[in-house]
VEXDREN-2710 file (C-alpha; in Angstrom, 1 decimal):
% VEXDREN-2710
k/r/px/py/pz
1/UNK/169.8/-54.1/-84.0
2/UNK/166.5/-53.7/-83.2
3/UNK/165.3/-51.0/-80.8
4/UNK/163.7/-51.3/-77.2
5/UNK/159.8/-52.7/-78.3
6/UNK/160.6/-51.7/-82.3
7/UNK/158.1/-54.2/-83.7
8/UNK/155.6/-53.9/-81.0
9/UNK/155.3/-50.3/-81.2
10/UNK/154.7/-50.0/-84.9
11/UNK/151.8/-52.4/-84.2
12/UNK/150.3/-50.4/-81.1
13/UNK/150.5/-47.0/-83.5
14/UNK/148.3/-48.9/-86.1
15/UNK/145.6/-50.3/-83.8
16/UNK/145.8/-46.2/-83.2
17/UNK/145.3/-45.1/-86.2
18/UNK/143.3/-47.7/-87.8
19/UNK/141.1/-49.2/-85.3
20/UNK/140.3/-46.8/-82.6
21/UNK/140.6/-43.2/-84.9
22/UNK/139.9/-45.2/-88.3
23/UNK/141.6/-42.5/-90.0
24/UNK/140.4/-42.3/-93.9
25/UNK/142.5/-41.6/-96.8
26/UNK/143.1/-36.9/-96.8
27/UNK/141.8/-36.8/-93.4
28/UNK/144.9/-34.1/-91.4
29/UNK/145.5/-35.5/-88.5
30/UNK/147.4/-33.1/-85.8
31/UNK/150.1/-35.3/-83.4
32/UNK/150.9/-32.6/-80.6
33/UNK/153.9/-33.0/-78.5
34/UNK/156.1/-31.2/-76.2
35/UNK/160.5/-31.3/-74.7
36/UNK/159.1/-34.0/-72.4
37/UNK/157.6/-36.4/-74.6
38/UNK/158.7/-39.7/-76.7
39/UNK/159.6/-38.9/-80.1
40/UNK/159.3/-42.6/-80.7
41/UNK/155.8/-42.9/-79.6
42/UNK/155.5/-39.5/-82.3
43/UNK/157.3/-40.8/-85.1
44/UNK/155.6/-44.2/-85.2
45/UNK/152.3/-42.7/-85.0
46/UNK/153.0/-39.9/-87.8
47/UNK/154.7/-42.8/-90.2
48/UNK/151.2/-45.2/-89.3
49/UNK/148.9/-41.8/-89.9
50/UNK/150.9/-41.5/-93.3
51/UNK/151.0/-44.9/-94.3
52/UNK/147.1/-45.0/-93.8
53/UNK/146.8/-42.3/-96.5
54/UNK/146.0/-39.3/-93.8
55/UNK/148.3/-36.1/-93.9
56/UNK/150.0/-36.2/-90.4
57/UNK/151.2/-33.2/-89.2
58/UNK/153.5/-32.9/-85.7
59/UNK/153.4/-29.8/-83.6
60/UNK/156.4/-30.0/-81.2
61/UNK/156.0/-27.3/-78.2
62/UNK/158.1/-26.3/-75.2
63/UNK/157.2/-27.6/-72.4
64/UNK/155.1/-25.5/-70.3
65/UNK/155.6/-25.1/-66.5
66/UNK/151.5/-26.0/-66.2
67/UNK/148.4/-27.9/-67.2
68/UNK/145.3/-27.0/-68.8
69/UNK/144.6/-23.4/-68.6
70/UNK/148.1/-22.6/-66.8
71/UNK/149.6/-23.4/-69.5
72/UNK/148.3/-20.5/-71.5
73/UNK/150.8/-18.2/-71.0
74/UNK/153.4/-20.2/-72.5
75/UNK/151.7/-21.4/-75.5
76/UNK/151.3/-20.1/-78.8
77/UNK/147.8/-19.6/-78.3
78/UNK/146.3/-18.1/-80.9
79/UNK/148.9/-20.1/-84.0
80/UNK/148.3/-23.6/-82.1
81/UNK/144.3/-23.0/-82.1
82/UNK/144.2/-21.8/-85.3
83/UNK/145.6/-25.3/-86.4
84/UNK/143.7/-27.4/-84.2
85/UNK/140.2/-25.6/-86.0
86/UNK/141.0/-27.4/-89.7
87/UNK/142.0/-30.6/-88.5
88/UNK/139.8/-33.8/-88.5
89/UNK/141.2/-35.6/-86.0
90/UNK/144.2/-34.7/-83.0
91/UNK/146.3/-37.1/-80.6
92/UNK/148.1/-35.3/-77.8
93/UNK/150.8/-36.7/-76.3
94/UNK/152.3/-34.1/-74.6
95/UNK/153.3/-34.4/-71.0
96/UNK/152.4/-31.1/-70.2
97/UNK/148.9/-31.7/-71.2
98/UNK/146.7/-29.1/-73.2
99/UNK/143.7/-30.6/-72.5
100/UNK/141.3/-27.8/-70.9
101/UNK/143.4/-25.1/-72.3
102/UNK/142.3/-21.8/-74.4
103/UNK/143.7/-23.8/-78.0
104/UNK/142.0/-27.3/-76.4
105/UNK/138.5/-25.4/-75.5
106/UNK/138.2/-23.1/-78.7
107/UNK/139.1/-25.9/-80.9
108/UNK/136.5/-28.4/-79.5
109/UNK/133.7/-25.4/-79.3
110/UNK/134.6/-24.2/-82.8
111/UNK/135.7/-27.3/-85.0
112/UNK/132.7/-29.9/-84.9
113/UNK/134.3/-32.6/-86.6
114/UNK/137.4/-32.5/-84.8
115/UNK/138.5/-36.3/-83.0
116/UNK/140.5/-35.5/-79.9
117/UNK/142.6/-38.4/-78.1
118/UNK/144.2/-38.0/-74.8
119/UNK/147.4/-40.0/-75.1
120/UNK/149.5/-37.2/-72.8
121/UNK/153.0/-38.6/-71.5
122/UNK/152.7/-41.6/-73.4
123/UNK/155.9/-43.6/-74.2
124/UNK/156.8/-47.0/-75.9
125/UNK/156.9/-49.2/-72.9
126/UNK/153.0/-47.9/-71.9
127/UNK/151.6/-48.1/-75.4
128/UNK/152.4/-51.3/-76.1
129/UNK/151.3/-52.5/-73.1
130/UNK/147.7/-50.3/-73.1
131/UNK/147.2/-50.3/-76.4
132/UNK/149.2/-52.6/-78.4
133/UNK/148.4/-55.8/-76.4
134/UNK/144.7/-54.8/-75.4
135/UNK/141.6/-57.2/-76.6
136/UNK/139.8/-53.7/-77.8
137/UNK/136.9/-55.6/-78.5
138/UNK/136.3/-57.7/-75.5
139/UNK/137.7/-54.7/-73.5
140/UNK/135.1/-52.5/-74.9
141/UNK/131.7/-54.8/-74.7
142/UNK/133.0/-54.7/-71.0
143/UNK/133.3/-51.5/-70.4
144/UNK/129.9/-50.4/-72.0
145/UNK/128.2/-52.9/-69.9
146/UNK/129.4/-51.5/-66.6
147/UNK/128.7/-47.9/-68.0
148/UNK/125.1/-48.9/-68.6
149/UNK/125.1/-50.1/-64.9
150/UNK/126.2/-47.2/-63.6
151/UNK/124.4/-44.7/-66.1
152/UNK/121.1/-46.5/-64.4
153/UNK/121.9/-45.8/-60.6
154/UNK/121.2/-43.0/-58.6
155/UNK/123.4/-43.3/-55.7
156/UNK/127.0/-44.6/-55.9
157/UNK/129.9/-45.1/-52.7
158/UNK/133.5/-46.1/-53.2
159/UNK/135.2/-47.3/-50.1
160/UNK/138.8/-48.4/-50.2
161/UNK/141.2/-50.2/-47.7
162/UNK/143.4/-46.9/-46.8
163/UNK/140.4/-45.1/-45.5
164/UNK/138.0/-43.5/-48.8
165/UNK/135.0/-43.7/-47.7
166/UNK/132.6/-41.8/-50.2
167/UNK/129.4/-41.8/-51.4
168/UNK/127.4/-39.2/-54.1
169/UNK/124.5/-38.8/-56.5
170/UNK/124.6/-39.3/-60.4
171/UNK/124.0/-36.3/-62.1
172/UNK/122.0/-37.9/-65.4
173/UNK/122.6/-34.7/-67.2
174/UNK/126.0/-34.5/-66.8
175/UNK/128.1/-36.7/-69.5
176/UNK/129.2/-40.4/-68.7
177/UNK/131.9/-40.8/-70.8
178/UNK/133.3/-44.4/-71.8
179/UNK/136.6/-44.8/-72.9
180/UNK/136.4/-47.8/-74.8
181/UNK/139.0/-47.5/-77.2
182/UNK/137.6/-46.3/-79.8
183/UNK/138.1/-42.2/-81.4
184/UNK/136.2/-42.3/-84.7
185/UNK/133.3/-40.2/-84.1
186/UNK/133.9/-36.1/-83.3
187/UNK/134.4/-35.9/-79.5
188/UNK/136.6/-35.9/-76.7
189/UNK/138.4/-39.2/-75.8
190/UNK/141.0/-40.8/-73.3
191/UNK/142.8/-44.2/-73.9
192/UNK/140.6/-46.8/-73.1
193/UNK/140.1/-48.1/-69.7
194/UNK/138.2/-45.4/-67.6
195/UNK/134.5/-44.8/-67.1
196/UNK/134.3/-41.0/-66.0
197/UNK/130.9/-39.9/-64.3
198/UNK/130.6/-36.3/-63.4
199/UNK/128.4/-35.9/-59.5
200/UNK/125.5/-33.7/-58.7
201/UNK/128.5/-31.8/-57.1
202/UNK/126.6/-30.5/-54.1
203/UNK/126.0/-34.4/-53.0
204/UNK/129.7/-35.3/-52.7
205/UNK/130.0/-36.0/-49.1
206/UNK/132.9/-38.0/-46.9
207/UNK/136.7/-39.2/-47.6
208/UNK/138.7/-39.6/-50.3
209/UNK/142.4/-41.3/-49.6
210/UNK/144.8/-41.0/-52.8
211/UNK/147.1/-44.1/-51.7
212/UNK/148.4/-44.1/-56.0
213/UNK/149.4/-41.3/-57.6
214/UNK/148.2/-37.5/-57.3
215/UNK/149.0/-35.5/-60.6
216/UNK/150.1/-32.6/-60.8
217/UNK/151.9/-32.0/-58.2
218/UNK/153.5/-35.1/-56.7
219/UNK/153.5/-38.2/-59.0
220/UNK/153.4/-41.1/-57.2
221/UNK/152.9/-41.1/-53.5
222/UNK/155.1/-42.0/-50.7
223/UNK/152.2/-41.7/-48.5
224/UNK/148.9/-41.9/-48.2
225/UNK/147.1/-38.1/-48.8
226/UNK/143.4/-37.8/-47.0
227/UNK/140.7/-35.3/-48.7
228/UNK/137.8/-34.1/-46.0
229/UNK/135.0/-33.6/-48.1
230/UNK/131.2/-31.9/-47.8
231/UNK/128.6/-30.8/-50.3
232/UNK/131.4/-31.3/-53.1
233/UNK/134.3/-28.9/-51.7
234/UNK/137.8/-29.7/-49.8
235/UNK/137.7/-28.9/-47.0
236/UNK/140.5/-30.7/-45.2
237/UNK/143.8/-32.1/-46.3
238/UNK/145.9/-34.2/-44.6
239/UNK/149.0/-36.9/-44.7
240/UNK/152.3/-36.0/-45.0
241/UNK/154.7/-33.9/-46.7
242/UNK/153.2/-34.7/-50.0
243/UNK/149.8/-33.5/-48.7
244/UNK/151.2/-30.0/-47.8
245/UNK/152.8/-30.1/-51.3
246/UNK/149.1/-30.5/-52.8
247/UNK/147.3/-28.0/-50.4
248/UNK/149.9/-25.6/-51.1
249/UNK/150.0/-26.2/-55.1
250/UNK/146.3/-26.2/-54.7
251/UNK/145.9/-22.9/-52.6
252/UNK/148.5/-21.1/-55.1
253/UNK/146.0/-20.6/-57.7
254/UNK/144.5/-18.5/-55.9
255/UNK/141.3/-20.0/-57.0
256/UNK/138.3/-21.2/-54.7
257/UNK/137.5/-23.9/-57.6
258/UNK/140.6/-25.6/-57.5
259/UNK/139.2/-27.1/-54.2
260/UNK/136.1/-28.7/-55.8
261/UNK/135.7/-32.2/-56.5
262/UNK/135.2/-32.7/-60.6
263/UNK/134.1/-36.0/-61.0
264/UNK/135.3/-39.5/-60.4
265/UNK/136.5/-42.7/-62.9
266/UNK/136.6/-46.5/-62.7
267/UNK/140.5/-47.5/-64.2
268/UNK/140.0/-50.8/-66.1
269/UNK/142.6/-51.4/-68.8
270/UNK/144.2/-54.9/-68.1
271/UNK/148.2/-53.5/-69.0
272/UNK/148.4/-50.5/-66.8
273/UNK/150.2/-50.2/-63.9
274/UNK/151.3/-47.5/-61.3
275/UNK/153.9/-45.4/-62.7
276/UNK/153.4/-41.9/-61.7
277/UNK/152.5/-41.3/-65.0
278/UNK/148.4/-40.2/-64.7
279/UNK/147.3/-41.6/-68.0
280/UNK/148.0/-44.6/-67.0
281/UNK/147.6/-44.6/-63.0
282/UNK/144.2/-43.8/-63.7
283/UNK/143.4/-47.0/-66.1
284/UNK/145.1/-49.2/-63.5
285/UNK/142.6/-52.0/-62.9
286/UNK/140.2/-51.5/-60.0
287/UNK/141.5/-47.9/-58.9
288/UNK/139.3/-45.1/-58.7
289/UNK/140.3/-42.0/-60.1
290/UNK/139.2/-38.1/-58.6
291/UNK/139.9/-35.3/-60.3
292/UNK/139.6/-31.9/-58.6
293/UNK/139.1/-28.1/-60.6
294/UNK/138.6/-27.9/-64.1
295/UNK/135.6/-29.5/-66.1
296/UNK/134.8/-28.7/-69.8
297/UNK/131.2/-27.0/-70.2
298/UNK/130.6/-29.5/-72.7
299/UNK/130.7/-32.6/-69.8
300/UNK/128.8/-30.7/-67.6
301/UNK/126.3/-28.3/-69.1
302/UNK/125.6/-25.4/-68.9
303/UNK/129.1/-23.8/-67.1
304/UNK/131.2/-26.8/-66.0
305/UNK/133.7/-25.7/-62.9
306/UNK/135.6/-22.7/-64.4
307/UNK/139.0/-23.7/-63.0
308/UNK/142.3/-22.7/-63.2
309/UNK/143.5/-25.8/-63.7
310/UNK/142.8/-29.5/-62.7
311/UNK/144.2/-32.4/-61.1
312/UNK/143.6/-36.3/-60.7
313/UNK/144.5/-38.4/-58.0
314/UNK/144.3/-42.3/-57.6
315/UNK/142.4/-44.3/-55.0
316/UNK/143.7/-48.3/-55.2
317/UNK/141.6/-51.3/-54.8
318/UNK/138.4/-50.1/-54.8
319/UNK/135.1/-51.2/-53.7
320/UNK/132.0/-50.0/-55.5
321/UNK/128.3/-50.1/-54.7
322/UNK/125.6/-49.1/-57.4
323/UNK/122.3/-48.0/-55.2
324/UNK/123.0/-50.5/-52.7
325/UNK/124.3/-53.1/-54.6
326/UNK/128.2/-54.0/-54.4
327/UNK/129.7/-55.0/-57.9
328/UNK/133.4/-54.5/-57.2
329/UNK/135.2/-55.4/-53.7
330/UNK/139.0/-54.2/-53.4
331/UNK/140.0/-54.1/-57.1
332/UNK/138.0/-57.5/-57.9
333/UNK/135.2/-57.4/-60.0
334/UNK/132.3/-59.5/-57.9
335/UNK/129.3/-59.0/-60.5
336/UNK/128.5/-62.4/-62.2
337/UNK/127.6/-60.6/-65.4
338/UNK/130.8/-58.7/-65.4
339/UNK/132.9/-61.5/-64.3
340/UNK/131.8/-63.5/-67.1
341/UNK/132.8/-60.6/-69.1
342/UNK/136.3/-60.1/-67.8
343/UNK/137.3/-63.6/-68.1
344/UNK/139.7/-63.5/-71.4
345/UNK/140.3/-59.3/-70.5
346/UNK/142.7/-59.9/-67.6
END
């Protein structure tokens, strides 16, 4: 008897490998896991890899207690990077992710052909329905279009209905990074569905209510957790117990960065939904997405936010405004352009 989604998998980890990393025939191609991820989202990826003619190769890890840089100490730092350097292209789908860790940042510096996907937590049920039943083309012409928009602005402001109220300069230096979909080119990638622009920092000014998810540390919310912010630092936090649990997780870094705000990401992929996974709460369509701490050097040149560690929290039914100009209003898209666009997306 068939298992849950059998058939639909194997087709979601070939649009992976084929269409959006295009693996070619030799290319070694690293699949990165941890205790807390699905083999089967592992295996079917590793048997499409093979099948393609690339030499798949699965690192399974324990699962560390942290994210990003916190991780470190329970990571085989210098084996897991040395692997990472002499590959051509890298999924990771652990839970606990490595992205922004020692291996992720020496690999990236070091290896310049090296493809790097951000799958972390993924299971079956979420890739079929974010990857395996996405229009990737359609999805992607869309998503390049409201990129360009926003690439072209100066000013943006998000408001939502549970009380963000936010507005900040785009810092044209920084990278604007589309995930469209597609990972065949070296770089840093997510799944597709997000639009990630990095602030001039110092601009950020207002408030930010996560009314989603906020990961690490809660998962989804039970209630609503307000950010105070000025010139592009925390500098209230409020809401319920949850809200403590974030200051406090926040506060035991013991790092002043861990209060900045990173940068902030439109969620458009039409199969996500809110499931305390971040991945996916972050692609859910019409959320905003903030992340605090951490960003790579190579997004924001010349030093990034040298943080401990990062988190991302999601802000529901957005509204958006591009230098005055409103293009999305509580999660709808109210552009003509981009509603012609959207039309056979969702």
């Amino acid at each position: 008897m068939a298992k849950f989604y059998e058939y639909e998998l194997g087709k979601a980890a070939d649009i992976l490998v084929n269409k959006i990393f295009k693996l070619k025939e030799g290319e070694t191609f690293i699949i990165t896991a941890d205790t807390e991820s699905d083999e089967r989202v592992v295996t079917a990826t590793a048997r499409s890899a093979f099948s393609a003619g690339a030499k798949p190769m699965v690192i399974w890890l324990a699962s560390p207690l942290g994210v990003g840089k916190a991780a470190d100490p329970m990571l085989p730092v210098a084996s897991l990077t040395a692997a990472l350097k002499h590959a051509d292209a890298w999924v990771e789908f652990n839970n606990q992710w490595l992205l922004y860790s020692t291996p992720f940042e020496k690999a990236m510096e070091e290896n310049k052909k090296l493809r790097y996907l951000c799958l972390v937590g993924m299971d079956v049920d979420m890739m079929v329905r974010t990857i395996g039943r996405v229009d990737k083309e359609k999805l992607s012409l869309f998503l390049k279009k409201i990129s360009s928009r926003t690439g072209e602005a100066k000013v943006m402001r998000v408001t939502t209905p549970a009380g963000t109220d936010v507005s900040f300069e785009i810092e044209p230096k920084n990278t604007l990074a589309c995930d469209d979909g597609s990972a065949h080119q070296p770089g840093i990638y997510m799944l597709a569905g997000q639009i990630n622009v990095i602030p001039r920092w110092e601009t950020i000014e207002g408030t930010i209510v996560f009314d989603g998810a906020l990961s690490p540390p809660c998962g989804m919310l039970e209630h609503p957790v307000t950010l105070k912010v000025e010139k592009g630092k925390v500098i209230g936090i409020s809401g319920g117990r949850q809200a403590h649990q974030f200051s406090d997780w926040l506060s035991g870094h013991n790092d002043p960065n861990m209060f900045r705000m990173a940068h902030i990401a439109y969620g458009f992929n039409p199969g996500a939904k809110l499931t305390g996974n971040i991945l996916e709460d972050e692609r859910v369509w019409g959320a905003t997405e903030w992340g605090l701490g951490y960003v790579s050097p190579l997004e924001a040149p010349p030093d990034g936010i040298n943080a401990v560690s990062h988190s991302d929290g999601i802000c529901l039914k957005s509204s958006v405004w591009l230098d005055g100009m409103k293009i999305m209003d509580n999660g709808v898209i109210t552009d003509e352009e981009l509603k012609e666009m959207i039309k056979d997306i969702i």
